[in-house]
N, C-alpha and C positions, 0 to 999 in steps of 0.2 A: 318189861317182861324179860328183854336181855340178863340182867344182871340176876332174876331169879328163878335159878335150875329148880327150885323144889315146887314151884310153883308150875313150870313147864310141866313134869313130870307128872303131876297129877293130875291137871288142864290134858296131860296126852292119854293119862290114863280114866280118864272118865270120856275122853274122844271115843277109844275104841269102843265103848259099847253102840257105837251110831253108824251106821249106813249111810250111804249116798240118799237115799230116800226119807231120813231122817229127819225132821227139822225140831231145831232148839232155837231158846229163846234163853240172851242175854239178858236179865233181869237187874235193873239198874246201871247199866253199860256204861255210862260216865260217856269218854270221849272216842269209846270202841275200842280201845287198843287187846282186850280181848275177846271179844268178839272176833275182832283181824286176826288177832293168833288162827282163831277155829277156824275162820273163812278160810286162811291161807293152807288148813291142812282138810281141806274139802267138803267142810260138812256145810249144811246147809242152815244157814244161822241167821239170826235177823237180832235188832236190839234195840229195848225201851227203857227209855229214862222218864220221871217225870221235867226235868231238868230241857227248858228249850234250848238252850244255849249249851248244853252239853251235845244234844241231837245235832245243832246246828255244825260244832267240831265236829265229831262223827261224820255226818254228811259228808262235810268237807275233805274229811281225810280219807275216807272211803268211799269211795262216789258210787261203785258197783254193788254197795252192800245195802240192806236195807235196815234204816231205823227209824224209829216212832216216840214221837212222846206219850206218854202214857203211865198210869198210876199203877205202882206193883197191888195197891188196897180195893185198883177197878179194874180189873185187866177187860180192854175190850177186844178179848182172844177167847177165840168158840170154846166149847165145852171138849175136853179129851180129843183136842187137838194138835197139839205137841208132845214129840217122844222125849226133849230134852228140857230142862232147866239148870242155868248157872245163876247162881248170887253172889257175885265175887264180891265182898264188902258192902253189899246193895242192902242190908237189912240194919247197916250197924246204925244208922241214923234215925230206926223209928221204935219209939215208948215200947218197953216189955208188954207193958199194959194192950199193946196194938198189935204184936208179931204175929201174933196166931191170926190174924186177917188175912195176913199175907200168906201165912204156908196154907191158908182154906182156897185160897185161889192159885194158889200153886199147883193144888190139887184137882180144883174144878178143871183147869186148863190142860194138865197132863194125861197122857195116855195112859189106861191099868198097865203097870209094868213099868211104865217111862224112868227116865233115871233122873234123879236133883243131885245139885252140887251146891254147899250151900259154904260159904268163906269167912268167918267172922276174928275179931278179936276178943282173944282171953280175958275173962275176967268175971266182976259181978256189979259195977258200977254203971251209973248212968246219968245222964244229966249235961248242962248246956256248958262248952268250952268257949274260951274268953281268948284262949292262945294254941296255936296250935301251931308246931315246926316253927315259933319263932315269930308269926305273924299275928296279930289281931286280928280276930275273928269270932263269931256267936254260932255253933254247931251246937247240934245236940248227937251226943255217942252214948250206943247202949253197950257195952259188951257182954257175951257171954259164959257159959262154964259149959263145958261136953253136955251134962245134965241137964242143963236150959234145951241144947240140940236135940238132942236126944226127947226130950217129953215134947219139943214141939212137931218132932217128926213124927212121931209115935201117934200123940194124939190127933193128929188132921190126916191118915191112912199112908202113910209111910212105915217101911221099915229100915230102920238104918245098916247099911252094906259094910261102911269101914267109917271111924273116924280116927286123923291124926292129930298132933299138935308140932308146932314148929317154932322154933326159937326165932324171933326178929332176925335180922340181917341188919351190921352193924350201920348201914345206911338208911333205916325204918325207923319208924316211931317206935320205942323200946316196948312192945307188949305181942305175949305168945300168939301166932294161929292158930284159929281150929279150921281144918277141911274136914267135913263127914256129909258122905254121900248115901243115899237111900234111894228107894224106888217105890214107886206108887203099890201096894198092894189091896187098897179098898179106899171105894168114893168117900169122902168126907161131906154128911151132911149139917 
């Protein structure tokens, strides 16, 4: 998170719209490190991975924060229970063909009004990685286009607020960001 300001700045500006009384939910949180951003700047934030061994880091590095393993495709989080959602990179890993599961309970679980933040990588390809940064490895990356955000927000009761795009940072995997943010405006049945 150090090394990336534009990333801070938007993580600060999608904070402000939350109160102390507010609680979000880090969605795919990995080892928490932001989730820890938000904690550290007072909101009230908790974080699920399905990933045990990533919970178990989290845990470890955060011992006062709370996290869960759990499936972004099952959330077992109440109905219009949460005012926030963040998906930092949390969606780039599941089939086009499955995305919309996940913003349908993004939706069940958010408050009418609540705000999403959703982080992917640019693009229109998808499919299983054999190498990645140099390592061996069997990942599956979906990226998307504004368009993909955009119709998946739209169609599961979202409207979308802002979206940007961001050039890599010479120490990233060489492919654009998209941040675009939305708010619940109607239940998704």
């Amino acid at each position: 998170m150090n090394q990336k300001e534009s990333d801070r700045v938007i993580l600060d500006k999608f904070a402000a719209n939350f109160g102390s009384e507010s609680i979000i939910c880090d969605m795919g949180c990995g080892p928490g490190h932001i989730t820890r951003y938000l904690f550290d700047k007072g909101l009230s934030i908790f974080g699920i991975d399905i990933s045990e061994r990533c919970i178990e880091i989290a845990r470890r590095e955060n011992p006062r924060m709370r996290f869960q393993v759990m499936d972004m495709a099952r959330l077992d989080i109440a109905d219009e229970s949460i005012d926030g959602i963040i998906a930092f990179y949390s969606i780039i890993h599941t089939p086009k063909r499955s995305v919309k599961i996940l913003f349908c309970e993004f939706n069940r679980v958010l408050k009418m009004g609540g705000k999403i933040l959703i982080v992917v990588k640019k693009g229109s390809t998808e499919g299983y990685v054999d190498e990645l940064v140099g390592l061996k490895t069997r990942l599956y990356f979906t990226n998307f286009t504004e368009e993909d955000l955009e119709t998946y927000l739209r169609t599961s009761g979202f409207e979308l607020i802002s979206m940007e795009t961001r050039q890599p940072y010479d120490f990233e995997i060489p492919v654009e960001r998209i941040y675009a943010v939305g708010t619940k405006r109607a239940r998704y049945i």
